[in-house]
Legacy VTK file of the C-alpha trace (Angstrom):
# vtk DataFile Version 3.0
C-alpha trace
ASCII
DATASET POLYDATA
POINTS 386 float
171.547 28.725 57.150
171.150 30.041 53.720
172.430 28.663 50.799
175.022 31.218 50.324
176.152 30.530 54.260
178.174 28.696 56.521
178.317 28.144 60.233
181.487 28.548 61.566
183.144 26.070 64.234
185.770 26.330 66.457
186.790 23.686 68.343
183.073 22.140 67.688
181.202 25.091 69.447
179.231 27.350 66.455
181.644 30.862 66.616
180.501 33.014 63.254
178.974 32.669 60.009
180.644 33.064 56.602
178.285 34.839 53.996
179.065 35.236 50.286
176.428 37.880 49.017
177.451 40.961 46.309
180.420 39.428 45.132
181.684 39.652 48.574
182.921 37.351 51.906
181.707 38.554 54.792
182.426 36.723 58.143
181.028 37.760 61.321
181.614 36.439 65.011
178.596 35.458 67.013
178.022 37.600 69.960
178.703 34.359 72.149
182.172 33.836 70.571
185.359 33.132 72.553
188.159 32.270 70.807
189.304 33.754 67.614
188.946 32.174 64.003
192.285 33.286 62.981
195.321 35.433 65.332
194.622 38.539 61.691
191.315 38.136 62.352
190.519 39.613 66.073
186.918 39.082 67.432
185.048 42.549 67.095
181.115 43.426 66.437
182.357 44.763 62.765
181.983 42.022 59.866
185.507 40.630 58.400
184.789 41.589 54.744
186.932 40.846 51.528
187.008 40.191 48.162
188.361 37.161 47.993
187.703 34.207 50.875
190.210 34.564 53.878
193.080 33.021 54.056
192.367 31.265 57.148
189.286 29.832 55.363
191.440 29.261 51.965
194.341 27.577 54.119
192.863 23.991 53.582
191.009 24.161 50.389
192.762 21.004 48.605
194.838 21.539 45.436
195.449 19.346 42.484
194.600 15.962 42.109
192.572 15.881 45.337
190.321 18.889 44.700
189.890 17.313 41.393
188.894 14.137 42.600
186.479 16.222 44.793
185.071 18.403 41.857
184.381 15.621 39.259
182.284 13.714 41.925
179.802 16.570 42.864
180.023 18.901 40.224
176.938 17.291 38.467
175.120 17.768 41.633
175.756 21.281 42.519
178.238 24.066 41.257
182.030 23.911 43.015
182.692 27.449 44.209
184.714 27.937 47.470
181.266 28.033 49.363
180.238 24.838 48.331
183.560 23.236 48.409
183.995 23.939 51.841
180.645 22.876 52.761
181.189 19.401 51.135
184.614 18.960 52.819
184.357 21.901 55.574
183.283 19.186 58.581
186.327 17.256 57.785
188.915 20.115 57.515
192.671 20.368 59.225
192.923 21.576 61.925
190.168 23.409 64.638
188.434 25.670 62.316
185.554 23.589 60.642
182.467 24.526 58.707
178.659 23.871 58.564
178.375 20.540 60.847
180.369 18.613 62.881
181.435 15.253 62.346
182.168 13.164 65.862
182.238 9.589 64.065
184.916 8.551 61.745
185.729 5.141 59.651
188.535 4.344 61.241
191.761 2.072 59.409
194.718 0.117 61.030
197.804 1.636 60.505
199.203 -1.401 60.128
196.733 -2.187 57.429
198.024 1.245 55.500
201.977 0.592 55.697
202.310 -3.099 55.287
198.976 -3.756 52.621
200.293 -5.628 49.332
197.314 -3.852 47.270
199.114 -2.141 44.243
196.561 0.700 44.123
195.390 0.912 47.678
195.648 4.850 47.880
193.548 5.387 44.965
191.314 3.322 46.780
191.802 4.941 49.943
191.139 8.244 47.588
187.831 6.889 46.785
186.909 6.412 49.710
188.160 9.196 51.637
188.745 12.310 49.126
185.622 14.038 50.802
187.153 13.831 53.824
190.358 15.606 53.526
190.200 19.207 53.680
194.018 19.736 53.530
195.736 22.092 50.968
198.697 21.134 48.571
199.699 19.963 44.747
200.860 16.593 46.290
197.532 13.753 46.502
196.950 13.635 50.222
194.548 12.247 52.213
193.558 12.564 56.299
192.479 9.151 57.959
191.828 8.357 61.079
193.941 4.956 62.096
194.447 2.474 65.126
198.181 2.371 65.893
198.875 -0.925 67.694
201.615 0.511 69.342
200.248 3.019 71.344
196.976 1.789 70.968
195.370 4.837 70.196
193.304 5.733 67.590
195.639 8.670 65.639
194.588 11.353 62.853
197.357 11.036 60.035
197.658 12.720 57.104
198.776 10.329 53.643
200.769 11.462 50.451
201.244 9.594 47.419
202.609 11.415 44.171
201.773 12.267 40.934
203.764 10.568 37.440
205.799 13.277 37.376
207.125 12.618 40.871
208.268 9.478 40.655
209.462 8.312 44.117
208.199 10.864 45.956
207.391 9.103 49.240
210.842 8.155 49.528
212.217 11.418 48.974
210.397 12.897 51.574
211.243 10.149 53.731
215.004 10.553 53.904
214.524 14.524 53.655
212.473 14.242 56.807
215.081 11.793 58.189
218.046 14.434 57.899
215.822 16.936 59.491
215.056 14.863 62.141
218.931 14.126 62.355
219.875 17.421 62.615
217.327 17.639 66.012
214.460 19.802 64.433
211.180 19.212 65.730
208.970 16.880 63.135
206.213 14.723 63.744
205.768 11.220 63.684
205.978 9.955 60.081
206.528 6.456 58.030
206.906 4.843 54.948
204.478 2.347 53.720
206.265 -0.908 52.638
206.292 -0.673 49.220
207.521 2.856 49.281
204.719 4.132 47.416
203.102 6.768 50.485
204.126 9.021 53.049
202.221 8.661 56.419
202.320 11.540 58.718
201.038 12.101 62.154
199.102 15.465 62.368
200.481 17.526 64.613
197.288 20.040 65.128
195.356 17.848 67.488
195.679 17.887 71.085
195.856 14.096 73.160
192.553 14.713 74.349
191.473 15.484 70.584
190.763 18.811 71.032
192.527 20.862 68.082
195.084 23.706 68.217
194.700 26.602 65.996
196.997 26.458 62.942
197.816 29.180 60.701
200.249 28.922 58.024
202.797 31.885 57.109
199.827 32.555 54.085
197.236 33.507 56.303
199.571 35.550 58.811
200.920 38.021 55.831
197.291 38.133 54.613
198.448 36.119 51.378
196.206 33.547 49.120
196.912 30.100 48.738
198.229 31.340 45.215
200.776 33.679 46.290
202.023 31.089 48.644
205.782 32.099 46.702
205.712 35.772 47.271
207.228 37.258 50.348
210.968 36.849 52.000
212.088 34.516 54.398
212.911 37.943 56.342
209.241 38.579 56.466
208.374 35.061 58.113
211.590 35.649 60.581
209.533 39.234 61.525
205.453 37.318 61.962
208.029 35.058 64.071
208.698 38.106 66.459
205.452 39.396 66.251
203.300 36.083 67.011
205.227 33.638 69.410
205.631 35.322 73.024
209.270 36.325 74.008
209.731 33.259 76.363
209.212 30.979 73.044
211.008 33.618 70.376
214.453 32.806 70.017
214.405 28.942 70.121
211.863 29.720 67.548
213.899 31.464 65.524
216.786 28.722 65.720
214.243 26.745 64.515
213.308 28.298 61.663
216.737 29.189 60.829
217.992 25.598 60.803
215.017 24.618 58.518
216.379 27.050 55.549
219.521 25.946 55.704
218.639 22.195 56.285
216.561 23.225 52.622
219.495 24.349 51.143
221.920 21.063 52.055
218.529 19.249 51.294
217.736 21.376 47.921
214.423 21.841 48.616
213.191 24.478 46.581
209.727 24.336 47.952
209.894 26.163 51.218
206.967 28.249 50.834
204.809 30.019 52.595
202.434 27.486 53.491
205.002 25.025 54.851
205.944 26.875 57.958
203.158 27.538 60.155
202.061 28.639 64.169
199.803 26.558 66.711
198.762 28.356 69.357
195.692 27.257 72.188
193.198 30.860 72.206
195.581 33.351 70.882
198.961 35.056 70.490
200.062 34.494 74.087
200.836 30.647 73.546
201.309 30.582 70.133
204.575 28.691 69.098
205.936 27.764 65.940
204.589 23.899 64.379
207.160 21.402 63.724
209.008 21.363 60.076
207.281 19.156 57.477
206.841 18.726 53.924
210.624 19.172 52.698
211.716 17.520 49.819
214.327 17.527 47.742
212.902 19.306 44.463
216.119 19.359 42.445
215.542 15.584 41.828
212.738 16.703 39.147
213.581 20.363 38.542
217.322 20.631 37.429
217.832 24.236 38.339
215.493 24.715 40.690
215.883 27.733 42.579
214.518 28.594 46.522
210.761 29.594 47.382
211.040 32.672 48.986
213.407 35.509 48.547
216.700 36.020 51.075
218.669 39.019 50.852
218.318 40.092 47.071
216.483 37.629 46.015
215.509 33.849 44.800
218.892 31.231 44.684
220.918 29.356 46.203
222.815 31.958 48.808
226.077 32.829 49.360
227.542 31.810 53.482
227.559 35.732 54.073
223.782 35.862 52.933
222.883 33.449 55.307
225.714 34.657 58.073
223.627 37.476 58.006
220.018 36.898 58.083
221.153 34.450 60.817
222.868 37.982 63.062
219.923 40.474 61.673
216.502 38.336 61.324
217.066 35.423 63.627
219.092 36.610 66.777
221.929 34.069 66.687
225.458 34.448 67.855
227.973 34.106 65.745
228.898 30.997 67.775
225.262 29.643 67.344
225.487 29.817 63.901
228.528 27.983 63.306
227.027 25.331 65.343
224.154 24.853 63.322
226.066 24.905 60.201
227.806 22.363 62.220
225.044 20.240 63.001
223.143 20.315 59.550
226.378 18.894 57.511
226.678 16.182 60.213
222.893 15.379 59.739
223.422 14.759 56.089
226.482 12.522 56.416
224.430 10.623 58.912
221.175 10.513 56.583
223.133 9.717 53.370
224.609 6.841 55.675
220.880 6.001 56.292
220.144 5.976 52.875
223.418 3.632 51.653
222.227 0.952 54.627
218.217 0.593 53.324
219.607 0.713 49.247
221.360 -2.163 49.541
218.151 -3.781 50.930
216.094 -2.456 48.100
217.896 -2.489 45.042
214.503 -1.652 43.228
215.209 1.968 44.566
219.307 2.314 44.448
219.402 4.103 41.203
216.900 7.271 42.749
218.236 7.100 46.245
221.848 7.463 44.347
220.095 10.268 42.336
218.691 11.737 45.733
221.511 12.073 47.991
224.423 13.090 45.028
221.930 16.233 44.657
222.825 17.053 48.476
225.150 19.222 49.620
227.704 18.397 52.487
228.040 21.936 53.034
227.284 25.815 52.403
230.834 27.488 52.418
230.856 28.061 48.702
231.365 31.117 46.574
LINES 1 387
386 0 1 2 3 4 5 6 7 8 9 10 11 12 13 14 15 16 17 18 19 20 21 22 23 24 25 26 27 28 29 30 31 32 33 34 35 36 37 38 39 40 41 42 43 44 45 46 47 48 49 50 51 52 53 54 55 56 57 58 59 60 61 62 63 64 65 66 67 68 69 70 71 72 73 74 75 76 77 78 79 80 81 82 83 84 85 86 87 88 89 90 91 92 93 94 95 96 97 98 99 100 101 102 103 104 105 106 107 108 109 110 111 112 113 114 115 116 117 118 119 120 121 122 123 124 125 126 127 128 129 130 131 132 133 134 135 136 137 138 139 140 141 142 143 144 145 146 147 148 149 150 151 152 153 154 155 156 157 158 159 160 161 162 163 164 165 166 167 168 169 170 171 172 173 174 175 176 177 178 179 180 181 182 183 184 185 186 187 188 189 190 191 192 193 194 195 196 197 198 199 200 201 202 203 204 205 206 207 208 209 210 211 212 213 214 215 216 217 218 219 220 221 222 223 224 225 226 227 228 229 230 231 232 233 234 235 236 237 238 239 240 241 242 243 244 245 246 247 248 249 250 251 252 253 254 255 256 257 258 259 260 261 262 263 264 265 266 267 268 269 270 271 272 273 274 275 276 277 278 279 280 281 282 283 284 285 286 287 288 289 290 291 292 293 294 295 296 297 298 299 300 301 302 303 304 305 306 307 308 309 310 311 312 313 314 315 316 317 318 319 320 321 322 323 324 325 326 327 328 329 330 331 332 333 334 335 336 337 338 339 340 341 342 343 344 345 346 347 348 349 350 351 352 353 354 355 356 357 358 359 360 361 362 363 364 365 366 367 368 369 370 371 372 373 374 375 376 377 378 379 380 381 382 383 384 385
């Protein structure tokens, strides 16, 4: 391929090529092509041309410290534009969509090793090691490794955060945020906290048991959006790609889903439910798509005093009013009036349970009492205010 080119993989069998020629990105499916590169992006004999790189192929590109990491290593050797940042990290990326070569062996870890190690700086050696590697978007450092787990002895994809100065605690934060959403029975996937609290290990959900990938697109890529206006749009808008993309049989749970997320951010104060944290697998295409667990909710207000929601609701950006959400719940979602009290229901009882949680494993660790303290008084037991 040319130097302004990329092959195109899907699921490791060559589907397109991505060109960047007259200020341009042109992508264009191979005439042997299956299975599409993104649900916006249909195959057709017509090139996909635009401006700016497609979402789908922006979805990944790392942010912050990682893509730092990644430009100050290479950018003696060669220039970092998108083209050549995704062919340094494209064989590695989330998810099934990967670039220019495929990559069947991986150094592989213990997860054991990752949780329990005593090293004080062992993720910015694991960032040394592995930055290349790690085509996954996001501000937060985050890396994806390939690790035994001893107790399924299986040899798992996971996805590590630490957390910049500014974010002190981070991993723990997430922790017990992803603990109340897991308390109040939404989907998540398999996650842990390393033993000296200092990183966040996730299980990706985007790969199949037989390793095979599902697509993933994020809510930037299916409203046509850049990484960069990952804060525009409504959560309306997401409820309406919900309708459109998941098939009828799948639709309304979805929707319960997605439903009990906001207001699980609200109790939570996460003001980071953007764009690019709610997502859609699917196997070929639309008629199995469904939406991907909940991740990456934190509680922001911790560093951010006043922070305010991600998207808009209603009129716009804040924390909402019962009737906003009452509503969105009856108009956007489909749920019954009876539904929705029982999922106001079942978030409040989460966070009593979680802030329960979080009382037991303080008095363990004293070293953390004074942020967990901070963390759960910046909850909320419950929405009905005025």
């Amino acid at each position: 391929m040319k130097e302004n080119s990329l092959k195109i993989y899907l699921n490791k069998i060559h589907s397109g090529n991505l060109t960047y020629e007259d200020d341009r990105y042109i992508f264009n499916y191979l005439e042997s092509a299956k299975d599409v590169v993104s649900l916006t992006m249909p195959i057709r004999a017509a090139s996909w041309d635009s401006k700016k790189l497609h979402p789908i192929f922006q979805m990944n590109i790392p942010e912050g410290a990682l893509k730092e990491a990644i430009k100050n290593h290479f950018a003696k050797i060669v220039q970092m534009d998108d083209m050549n940042l995704l062919r340094l990290i494209g064989p590695y990326m989330l998810g099934r969509v990967k670039f220019e070569k495929i990559i069947d062996k991986e150094e592989v870890l213990e997860l054991d090793t990752i949780l329990n190690s005593s090293k004080q700086n062992l993720f910015n050696e694991l960032m040394e090691r592995f930055a290349i590697r790690s085509g996954v978007s996001g501000i937060q450092p985050k890396l994806l490794l390939s690790a035994h787990n001893k107790t399924t002895m299986k040899f798992e994809h996971y996805i590590i955060k630490s957390w910049e100065k500014e974010y002190p605690n981070l991993a723990l934060n997430e922790y017990f945020c992803m603990r109340a959403v897991q308390n109040a029975n939404l989907p998540t996937p398999e996650f842990y906290l390393s033993d000296d609290f200092s990183m966040f290990v996730m299980k990706r959900f985007d790969i199949k048991e037989e390793g095979s990938y599902f697509g993933f697109e994020d809510m930037c890529v299916l409203t046509a959006r850049e990484t960069e206006q990952k804060y525009e749009g409504s959560y309306e808008e997401i409820s309406r790609v919900i309708r459109d993309v998941i098939p009828a049989s799948k639709q309304k749970e979805s929707l319960k889903i997605f439903f009990k997320a906001i207001i699980m951010n609200h109790l939570l104060q996460n003001g980071d439910g953007h764009l690019k944290n709610y997502g859609v697998l699917y196997e070929k295409d639309f008629n199995n798509a469904f939406l991907a667990p909940i991740y990456d909710v934190i509680t922001t207000t911790v560093y951010i005093k006043n922070d305010i929601p991600a998207l808009r609701l209603g009129d716009g950006k804040l924390w909402w009013k019962e009737k906003t959400y009452k509503t969105f719940a009856k108009q956007s979602c489909i749920i019954s009036n009876k539904e929705y009290e029982e999922i106001l229901q079942e978030c409040c009882e989460a966070i009593k349970t979680t802030k329960k949680e979080v009382e037991i494993f303080a008095q363990k660790n004293q070293i953390v009492q004074e942020f967990l303290s901070l963390l759960t008084n910046n909850w909320k037991d419950s929405i009905k205010f005025a």
